[in-house]
ZANU-501710 format. One record per atom (N, C-alpha, C): chain; residue in one letter; residue number from 1; atom name; x, y, z. Coordinates in pm, 1 decimal. Atoms other than C-alpha are relative to their C-alpha. Layout:
<pts>
+---+---+-----+----+----------+----------+----------+
: c : r :   k :  a :       c1 :       c2 :       c3 :
+---+---+-----+----+----------+----------+----------+
: A : a : NUM : CA :        X :        Y :        Z :
...
+---+---+-----+----+----------+----------+----------+
</pts>
This chain:
<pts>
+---+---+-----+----+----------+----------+----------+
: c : r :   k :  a :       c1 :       c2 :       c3 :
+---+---+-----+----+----------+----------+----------+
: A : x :   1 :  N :     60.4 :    130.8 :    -17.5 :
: A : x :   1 : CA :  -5814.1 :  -4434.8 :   7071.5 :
: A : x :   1 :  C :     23.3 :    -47.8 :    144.1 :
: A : x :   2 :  N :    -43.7 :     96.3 :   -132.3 :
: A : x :   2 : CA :  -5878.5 :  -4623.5 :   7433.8 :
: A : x :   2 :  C :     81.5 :   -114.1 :    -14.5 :
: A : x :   3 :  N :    -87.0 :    122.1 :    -19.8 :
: A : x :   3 : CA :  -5640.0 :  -4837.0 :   7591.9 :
: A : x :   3 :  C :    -75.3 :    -97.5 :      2.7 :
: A : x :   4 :  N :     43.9 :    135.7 :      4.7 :
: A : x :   4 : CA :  -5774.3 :  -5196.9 :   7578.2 :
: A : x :   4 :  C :     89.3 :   -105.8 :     75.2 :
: A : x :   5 :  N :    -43.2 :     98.2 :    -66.3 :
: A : x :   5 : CA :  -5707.1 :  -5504.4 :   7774.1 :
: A : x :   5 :  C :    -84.2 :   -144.2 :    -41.4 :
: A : x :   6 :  N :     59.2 :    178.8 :     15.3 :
: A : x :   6 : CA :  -5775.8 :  -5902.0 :   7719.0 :
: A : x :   6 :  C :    -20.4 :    -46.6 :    134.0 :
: A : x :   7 :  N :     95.6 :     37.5 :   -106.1 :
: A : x :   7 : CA :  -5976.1 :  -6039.1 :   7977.5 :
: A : x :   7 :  C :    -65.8 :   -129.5 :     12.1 :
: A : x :   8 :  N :    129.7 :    100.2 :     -9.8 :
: A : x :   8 : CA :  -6149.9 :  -6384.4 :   8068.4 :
: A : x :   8 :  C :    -78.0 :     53.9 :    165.7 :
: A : x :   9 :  N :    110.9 :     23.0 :    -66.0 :
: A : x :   9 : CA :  -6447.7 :  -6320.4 :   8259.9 :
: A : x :   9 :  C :    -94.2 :   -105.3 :     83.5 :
: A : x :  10 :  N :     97.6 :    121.7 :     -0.6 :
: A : x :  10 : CA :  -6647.4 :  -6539.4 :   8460.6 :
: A : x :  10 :  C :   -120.2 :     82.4 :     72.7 :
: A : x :  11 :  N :    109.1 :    -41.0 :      0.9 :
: A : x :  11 : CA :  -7019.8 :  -6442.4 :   8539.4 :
: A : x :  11 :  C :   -100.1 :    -75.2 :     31.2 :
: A : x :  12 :  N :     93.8 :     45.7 :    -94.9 :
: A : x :  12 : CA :  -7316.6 :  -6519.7 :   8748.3 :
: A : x :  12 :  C :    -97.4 :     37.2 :    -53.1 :
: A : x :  13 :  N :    143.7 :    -66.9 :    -15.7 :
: A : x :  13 : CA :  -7719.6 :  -6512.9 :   8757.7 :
: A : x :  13 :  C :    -42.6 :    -86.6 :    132.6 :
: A : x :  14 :  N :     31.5 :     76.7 :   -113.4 :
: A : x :  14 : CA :  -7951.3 :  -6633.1 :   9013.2 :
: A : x :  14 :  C :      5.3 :   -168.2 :    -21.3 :
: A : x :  15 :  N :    -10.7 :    125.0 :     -4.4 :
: A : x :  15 : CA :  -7930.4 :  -6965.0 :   8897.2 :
: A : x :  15 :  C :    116.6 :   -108.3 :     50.2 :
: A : x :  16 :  N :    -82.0 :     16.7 :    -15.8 :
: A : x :  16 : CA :  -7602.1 :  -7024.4 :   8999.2 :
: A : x :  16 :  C :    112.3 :    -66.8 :    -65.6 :
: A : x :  17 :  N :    -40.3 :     -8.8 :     28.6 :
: A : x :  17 : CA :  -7456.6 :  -7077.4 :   8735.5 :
: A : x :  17 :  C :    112.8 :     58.5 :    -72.2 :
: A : x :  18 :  N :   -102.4 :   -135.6 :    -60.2 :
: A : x :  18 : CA :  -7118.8 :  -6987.6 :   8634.0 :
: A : x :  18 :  C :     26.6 :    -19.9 :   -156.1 :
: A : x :  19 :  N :     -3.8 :     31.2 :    125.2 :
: A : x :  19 : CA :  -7032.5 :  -6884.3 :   8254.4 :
: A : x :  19 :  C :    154.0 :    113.4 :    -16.1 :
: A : x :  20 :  N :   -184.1 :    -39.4 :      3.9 :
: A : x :  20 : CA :  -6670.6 :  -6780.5 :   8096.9 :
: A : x :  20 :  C :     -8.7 :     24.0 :    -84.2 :
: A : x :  21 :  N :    -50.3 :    -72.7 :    139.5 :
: A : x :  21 : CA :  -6602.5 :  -6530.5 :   7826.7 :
: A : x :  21 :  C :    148.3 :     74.5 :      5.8 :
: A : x :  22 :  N :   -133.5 :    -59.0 :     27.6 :
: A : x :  22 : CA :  -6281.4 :  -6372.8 :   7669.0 :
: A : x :  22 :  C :    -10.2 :     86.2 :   -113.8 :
: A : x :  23 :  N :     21.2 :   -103.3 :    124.8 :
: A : x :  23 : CA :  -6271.9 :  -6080.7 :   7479.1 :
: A : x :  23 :  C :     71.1 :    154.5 :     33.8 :
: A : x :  24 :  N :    -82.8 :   -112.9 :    -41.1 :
: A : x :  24 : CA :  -6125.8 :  -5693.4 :   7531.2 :
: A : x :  24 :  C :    -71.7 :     89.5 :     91.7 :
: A : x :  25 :  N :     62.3 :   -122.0 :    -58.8 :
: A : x :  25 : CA :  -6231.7 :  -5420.7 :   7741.0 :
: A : x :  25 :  C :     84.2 :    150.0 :     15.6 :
: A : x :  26 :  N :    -91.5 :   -134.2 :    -24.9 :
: A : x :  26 : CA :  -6133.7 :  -5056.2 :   7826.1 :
: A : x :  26 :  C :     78.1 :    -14.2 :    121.4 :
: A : x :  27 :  N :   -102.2 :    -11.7 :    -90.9 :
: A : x :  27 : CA :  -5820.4 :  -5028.9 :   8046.3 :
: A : x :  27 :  C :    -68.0 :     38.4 :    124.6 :
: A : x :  28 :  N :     24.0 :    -48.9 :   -130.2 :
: A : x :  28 : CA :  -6024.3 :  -4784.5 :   8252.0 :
: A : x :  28 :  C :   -162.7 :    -72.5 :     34.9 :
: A : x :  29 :  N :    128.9 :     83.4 :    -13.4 :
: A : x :  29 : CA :  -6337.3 :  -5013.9 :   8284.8 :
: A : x :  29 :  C :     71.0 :   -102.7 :    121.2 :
: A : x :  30 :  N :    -54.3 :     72.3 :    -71.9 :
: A : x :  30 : CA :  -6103.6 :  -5262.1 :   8416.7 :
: A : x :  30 :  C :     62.3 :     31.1 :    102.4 :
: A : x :  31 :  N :     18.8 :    -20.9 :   -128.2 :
: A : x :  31 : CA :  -5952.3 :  -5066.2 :   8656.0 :
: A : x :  31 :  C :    -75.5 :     49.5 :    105.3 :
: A : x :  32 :  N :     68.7 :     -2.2 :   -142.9 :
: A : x :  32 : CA :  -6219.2 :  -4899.7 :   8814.3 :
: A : x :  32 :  C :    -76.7 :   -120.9 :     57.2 :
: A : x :  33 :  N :     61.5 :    100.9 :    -55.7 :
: A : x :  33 : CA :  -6401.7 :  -5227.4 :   8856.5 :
: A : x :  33 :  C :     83.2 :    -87.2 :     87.4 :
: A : x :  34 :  N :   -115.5 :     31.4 :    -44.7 :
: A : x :  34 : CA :  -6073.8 :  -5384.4 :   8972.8 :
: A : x :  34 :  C :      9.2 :     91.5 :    122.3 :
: A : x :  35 :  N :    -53.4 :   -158.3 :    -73.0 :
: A : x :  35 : CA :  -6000.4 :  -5047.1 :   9204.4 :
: A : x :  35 :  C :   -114.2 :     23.0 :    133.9 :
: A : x :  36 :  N :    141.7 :     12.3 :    -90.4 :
: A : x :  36 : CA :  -6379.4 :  -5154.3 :   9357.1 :
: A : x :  36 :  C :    -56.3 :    181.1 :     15.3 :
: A : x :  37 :  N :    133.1 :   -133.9 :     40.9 :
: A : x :  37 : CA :  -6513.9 :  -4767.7 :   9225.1 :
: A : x :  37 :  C :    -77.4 :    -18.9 :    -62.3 :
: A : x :  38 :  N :    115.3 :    -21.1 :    125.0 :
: A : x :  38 : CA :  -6731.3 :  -4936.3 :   8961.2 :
: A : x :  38 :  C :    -84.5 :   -136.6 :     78.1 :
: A : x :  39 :  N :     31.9 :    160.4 :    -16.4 :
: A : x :  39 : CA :  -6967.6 :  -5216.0 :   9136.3 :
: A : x :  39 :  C :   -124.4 :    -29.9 :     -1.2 :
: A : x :  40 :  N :    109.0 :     58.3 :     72.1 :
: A : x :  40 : CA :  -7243.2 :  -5181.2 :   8956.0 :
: A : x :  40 :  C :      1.0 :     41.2 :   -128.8 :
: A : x :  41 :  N :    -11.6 :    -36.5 :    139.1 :
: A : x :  41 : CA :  -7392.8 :  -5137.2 :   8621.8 :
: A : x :  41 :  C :     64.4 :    -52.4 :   -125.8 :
: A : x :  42 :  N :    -78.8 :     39.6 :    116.3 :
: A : x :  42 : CA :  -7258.1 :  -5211.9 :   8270.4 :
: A : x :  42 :  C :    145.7 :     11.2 :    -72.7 :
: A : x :  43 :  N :   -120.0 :    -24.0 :     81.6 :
: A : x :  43 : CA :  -6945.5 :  -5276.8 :   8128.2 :
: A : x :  43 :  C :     16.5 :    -93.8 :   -140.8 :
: A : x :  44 :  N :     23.9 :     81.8 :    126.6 :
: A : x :  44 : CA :  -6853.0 :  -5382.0 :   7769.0 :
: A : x :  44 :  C :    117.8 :    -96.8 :    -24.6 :
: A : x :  45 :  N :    -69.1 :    110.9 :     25.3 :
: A : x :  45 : CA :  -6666.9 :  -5677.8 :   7653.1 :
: A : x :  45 :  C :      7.3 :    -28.5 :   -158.0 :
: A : x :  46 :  N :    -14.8 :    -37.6 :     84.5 :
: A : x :  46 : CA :  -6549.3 :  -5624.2 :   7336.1 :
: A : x :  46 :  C :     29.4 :   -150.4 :    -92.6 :
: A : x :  47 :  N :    -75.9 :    105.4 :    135.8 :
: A : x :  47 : CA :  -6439.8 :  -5921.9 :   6988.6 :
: A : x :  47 :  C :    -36.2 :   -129.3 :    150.8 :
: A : x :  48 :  N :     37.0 :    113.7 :    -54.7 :
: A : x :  48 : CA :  -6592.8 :  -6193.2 :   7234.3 :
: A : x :  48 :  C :     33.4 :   -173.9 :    -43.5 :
: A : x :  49 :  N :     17.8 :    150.7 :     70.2 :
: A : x :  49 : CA :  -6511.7 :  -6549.3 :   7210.9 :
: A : x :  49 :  C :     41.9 :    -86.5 :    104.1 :
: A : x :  50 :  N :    -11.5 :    153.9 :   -153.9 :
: A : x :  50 : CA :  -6489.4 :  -6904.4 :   7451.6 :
: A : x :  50 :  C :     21.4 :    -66.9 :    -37.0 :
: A : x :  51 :  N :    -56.3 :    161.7 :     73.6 :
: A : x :  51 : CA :  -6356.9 :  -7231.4 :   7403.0 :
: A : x :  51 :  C :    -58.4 :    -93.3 :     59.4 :
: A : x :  52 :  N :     85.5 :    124.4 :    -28.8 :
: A : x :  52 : CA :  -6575.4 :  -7509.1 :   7524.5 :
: A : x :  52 :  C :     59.2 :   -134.7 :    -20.2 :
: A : x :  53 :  N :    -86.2 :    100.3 :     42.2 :
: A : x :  53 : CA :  -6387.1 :  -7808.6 :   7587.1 :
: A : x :  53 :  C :   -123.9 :   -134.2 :     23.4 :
: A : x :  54 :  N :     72.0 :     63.6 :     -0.1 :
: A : x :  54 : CA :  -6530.5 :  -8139.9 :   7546.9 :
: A : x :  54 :  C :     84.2 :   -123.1 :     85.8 :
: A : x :  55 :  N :    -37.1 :     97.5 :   -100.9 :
: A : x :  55 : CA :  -6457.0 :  -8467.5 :   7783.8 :
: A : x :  55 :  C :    -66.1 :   -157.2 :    -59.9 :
: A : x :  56 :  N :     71.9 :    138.1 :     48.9 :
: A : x :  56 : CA :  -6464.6 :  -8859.6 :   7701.2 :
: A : x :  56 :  C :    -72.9 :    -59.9 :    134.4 :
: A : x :  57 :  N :     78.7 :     88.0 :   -131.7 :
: A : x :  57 : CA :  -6634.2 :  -9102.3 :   7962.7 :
: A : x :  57 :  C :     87.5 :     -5.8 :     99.9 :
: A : x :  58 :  N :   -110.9 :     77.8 :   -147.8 :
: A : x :  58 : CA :  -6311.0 :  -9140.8 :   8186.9 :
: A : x :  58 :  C :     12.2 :    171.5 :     77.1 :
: A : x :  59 :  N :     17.2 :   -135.1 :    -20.9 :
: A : x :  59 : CA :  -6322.1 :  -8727.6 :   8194.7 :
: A : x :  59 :  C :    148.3 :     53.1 :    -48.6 :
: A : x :  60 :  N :   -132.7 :    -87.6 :     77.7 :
: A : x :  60 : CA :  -5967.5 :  -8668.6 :   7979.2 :
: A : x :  60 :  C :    -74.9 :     90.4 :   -141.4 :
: A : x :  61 :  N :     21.2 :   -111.1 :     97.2 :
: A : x :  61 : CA :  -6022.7 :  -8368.7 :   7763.2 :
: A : x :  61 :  C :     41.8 :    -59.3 :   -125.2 :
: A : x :  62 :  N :     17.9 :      6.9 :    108.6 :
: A : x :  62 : CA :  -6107.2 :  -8452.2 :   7431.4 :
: A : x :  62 :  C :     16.5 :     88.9 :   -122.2 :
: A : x :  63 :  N :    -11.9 :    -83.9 :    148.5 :
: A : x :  63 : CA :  -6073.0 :  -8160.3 :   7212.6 :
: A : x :  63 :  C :    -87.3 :    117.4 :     48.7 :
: A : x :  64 :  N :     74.6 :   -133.8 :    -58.3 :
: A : x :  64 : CA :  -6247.2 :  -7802.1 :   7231.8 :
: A : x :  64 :  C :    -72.2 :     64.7 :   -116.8 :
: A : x :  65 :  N :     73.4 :   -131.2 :    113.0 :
: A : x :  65 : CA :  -6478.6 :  -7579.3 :   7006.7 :
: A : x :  65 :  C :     -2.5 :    140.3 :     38.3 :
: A : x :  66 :  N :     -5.9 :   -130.4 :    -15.8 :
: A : x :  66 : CA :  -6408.1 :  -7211.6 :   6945.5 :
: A : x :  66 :  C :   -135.4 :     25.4 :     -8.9 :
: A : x :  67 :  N :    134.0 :    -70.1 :     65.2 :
: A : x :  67 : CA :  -6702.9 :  -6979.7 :   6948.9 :
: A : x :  67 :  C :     53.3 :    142.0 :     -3.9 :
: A : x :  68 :  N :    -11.7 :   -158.7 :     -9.4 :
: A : x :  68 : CA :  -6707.9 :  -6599.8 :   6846.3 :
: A : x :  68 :  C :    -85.6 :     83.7 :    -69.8 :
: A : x :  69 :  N :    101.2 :    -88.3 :     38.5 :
: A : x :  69 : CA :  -6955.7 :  -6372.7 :   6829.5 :
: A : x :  69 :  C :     56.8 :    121.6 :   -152.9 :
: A : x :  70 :  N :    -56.7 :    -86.6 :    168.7 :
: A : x :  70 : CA :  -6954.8 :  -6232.4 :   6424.3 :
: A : x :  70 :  C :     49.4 :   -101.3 :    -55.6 :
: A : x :  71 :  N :     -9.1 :    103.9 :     79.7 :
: A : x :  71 : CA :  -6890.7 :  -6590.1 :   6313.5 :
: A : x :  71 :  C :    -85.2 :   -105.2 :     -0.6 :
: A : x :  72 :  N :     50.4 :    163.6 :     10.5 :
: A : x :  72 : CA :  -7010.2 :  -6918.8 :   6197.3 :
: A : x :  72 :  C :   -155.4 :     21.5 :     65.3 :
: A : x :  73 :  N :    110.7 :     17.7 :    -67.8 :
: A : x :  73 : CA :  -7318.7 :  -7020.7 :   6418.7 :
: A : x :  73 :  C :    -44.0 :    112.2 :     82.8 :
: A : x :  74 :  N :     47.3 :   -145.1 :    -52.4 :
: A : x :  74 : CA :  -7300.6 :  -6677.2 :   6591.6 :
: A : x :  74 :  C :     49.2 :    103.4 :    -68.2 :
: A : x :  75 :  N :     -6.7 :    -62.3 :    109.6 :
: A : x :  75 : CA :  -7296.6 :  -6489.0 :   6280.6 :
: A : x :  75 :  C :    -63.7 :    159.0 :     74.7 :
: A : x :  76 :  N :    113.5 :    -71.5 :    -52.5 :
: A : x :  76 : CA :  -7611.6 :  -6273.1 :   6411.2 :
: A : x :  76 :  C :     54.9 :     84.6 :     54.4 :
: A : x :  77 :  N :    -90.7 :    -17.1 :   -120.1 :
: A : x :  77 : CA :  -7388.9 :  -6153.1 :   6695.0 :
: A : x :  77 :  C :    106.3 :    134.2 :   -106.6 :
: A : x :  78 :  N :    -94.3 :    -50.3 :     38.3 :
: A : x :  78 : CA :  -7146.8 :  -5853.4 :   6617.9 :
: A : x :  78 :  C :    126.4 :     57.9 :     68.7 :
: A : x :  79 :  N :    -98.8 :     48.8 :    -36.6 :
: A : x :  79 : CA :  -6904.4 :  -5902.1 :   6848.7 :
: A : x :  79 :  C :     23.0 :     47.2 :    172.5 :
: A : x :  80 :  N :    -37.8 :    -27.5 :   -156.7 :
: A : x :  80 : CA :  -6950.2 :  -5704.1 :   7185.1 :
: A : x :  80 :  C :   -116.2 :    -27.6 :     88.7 :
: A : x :  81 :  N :     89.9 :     69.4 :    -98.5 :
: A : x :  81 : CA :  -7152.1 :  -5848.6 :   7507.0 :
: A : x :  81 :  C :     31.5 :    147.3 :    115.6 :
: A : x :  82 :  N :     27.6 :    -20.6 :    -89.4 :
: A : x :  82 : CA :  -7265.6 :  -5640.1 :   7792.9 :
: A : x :  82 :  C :      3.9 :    -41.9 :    104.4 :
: A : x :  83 :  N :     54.5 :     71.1 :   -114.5 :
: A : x :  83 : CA :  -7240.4 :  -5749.7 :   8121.0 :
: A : x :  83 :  C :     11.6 :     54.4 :    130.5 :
: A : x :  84 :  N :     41.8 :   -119.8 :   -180.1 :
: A : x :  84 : CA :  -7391.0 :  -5627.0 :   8504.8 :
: A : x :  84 :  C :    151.1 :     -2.6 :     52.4 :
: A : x :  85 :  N :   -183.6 :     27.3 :    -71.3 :
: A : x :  85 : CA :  -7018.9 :  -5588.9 :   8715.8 :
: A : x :  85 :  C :   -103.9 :    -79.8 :    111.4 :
: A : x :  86 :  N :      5.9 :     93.9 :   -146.9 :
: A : x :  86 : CA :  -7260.3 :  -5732.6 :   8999.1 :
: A : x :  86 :  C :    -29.6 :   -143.9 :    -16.1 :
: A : x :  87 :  N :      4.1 :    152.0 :     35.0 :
: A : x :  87 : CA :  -7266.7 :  -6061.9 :   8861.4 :
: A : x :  87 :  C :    131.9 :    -72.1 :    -61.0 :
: A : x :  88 :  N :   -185.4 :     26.4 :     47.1 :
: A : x :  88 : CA :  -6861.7 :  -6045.9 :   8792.0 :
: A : x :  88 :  C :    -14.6 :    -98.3 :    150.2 :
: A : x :  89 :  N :    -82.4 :     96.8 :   -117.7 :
: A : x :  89 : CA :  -6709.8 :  -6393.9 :   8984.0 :
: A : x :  89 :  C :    105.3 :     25.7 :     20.3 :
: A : x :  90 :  N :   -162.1 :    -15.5 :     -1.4 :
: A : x :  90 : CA :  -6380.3 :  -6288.2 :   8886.0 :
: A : x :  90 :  C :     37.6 :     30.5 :   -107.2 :
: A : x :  91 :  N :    -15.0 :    -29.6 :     24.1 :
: A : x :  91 : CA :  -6208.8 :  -6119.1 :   8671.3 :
: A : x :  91 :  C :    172.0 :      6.3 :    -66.7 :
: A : x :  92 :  N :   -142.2 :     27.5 :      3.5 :
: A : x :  92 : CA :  -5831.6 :  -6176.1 :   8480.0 :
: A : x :  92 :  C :     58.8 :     72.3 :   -142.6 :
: A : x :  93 :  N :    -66.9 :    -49.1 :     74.2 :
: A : x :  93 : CA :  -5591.9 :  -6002.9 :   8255.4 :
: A : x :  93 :  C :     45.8 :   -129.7 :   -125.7 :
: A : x :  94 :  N :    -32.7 :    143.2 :     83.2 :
: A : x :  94 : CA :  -5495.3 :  -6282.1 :   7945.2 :
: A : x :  94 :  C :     60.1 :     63.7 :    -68.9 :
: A : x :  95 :  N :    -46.0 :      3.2 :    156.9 :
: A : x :  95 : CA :  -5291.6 :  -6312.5 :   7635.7 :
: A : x :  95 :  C :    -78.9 :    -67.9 :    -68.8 :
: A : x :  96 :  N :    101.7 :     69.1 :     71.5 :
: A : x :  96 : CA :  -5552.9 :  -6371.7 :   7386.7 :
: A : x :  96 :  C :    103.3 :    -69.3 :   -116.4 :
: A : x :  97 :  N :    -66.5 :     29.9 :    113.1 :
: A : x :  97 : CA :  -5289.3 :  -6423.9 :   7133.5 :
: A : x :  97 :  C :     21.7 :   -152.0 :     39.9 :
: A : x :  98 :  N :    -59.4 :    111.6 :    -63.9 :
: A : x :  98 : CA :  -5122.1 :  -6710.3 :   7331.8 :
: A : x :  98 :  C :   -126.9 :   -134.3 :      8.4 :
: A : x :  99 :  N :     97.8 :     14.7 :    -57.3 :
: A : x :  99 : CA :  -5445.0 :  -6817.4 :   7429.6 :
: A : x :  99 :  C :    -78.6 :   -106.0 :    -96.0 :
: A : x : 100 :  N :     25.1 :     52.1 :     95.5 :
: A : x : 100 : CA :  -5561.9 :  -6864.6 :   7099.5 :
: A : x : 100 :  C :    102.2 :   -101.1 :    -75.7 :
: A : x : 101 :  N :    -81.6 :     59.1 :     20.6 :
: A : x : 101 : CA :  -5262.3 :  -7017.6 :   6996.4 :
: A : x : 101 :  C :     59.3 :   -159.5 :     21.6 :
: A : x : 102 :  N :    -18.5 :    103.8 :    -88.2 :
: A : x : 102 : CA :  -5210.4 :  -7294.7 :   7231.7 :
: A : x : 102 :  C :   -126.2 :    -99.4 :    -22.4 :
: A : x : 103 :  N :    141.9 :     64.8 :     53.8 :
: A : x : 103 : CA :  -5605.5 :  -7374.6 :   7134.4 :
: A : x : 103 :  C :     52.0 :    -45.0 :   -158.0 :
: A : x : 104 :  N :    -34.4 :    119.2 :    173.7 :
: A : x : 104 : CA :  -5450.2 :  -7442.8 :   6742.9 :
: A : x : 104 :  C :     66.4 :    -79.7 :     41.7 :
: A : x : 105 :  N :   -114.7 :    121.9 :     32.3 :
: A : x : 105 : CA :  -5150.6 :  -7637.2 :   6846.8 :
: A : x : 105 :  C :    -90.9 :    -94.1 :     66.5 :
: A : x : 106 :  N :     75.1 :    101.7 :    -57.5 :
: A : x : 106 : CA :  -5396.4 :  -7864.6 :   7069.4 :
: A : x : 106 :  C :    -89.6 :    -66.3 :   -150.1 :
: A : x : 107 :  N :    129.2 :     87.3 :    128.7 :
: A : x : 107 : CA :  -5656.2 :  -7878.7 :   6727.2 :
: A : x : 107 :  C :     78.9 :     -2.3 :   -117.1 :
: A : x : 108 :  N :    -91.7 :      1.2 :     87.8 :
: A : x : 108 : CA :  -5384.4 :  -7862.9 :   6510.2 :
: A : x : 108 :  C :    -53.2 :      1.3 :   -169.7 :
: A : x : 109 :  N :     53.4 :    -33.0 :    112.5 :
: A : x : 109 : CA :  -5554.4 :  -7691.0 :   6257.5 :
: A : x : 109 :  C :    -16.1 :    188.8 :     -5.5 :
: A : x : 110 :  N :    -41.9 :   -108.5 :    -10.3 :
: A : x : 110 : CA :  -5551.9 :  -7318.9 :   6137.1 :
: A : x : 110 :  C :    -96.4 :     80.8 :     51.6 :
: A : x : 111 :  N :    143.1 :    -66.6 :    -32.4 :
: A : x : 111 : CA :  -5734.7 :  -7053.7 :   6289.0 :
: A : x : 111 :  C :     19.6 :    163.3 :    -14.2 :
: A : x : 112 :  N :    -47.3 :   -181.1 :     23.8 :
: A : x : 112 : CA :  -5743.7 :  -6629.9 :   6223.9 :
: A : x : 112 :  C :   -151.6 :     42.2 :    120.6 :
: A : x : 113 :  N :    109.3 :     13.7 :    -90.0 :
: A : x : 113 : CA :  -5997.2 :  -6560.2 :   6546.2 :
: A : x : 113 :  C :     52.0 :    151.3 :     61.1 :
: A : x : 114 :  N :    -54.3 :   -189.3 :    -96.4 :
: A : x : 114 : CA :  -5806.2 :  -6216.1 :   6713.8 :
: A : x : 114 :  C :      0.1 :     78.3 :   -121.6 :
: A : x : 115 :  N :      0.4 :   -114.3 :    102.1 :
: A : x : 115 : CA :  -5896.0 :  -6020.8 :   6389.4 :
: A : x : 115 :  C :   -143.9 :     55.5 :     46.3 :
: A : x : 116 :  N :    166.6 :    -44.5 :    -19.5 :
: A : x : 116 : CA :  -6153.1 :  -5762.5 :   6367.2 :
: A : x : 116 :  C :    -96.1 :    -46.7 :    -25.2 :
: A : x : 117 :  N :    116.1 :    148.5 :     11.6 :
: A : x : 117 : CA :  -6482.3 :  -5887.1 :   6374.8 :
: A : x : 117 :  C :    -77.7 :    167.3 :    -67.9 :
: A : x : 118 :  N :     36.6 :    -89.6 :    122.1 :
: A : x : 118 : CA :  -6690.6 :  -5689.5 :   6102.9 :
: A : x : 118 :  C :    -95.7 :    118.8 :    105.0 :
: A : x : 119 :  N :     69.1 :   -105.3 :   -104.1 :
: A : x : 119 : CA :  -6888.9 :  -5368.9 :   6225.0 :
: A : x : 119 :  C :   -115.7 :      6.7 :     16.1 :
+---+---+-----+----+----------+----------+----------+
</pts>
């Protein structure tokens, strides 16, 4: 079995906008793109998911919604995203566990989100 790594992503098009996923990839995906041998083309992004925080009128963070591809509203979805490396902004190693974690104690409610996501 490949090594794997947790990852948030952030990602470009011409519009200039900028979008943020978290999910796994292959060790060696990450380093050759990291290593600057991979800087084009596709790499995969494996059990996908983002937290979307929300803001009141003064701009203090209000609370956040999980999303993850293979659930709920992105049912459809089965869990891994594609994306060009030439539209990588940046690129980071994470603890998804933690990650996720720190997102319950904030919503202080339960959540099972780092399990497999069906096939």
């Amino acid at each position: 079995m490949e090594n794997t790594i947790w990852v948030q992503i952030e990602t470009t098009k011409a519009n200039d906008s900028v979008w943020s996923f978290k999910g796994e990839m292959s060790q060696r995906d990450f380093k050759a793109i990291t290593d600057n041998r991979r800087s084009n083309g596709y790499f995969k992004l494996d059990k996908v998911y983002w937290i979307s925080s929300s803001y009141d009128d003064c701009g203090n963070e209000k609370g956040g919604t999980l999303y993850q591809y293979g659930q709920e509203n992105l049912r459809a979805f089965r869990g891994e995203l594609y994306l060009r490396i030439e539209h990588l902004v940046s690129i980071a190693p994470i603890d998804a566990e933690l990650d996720l974690e720190s997102f319950k104690a904030a919503q202080q409610k339960h959540l099972s989100v780092v399990t497999p996501i069906r096939n």
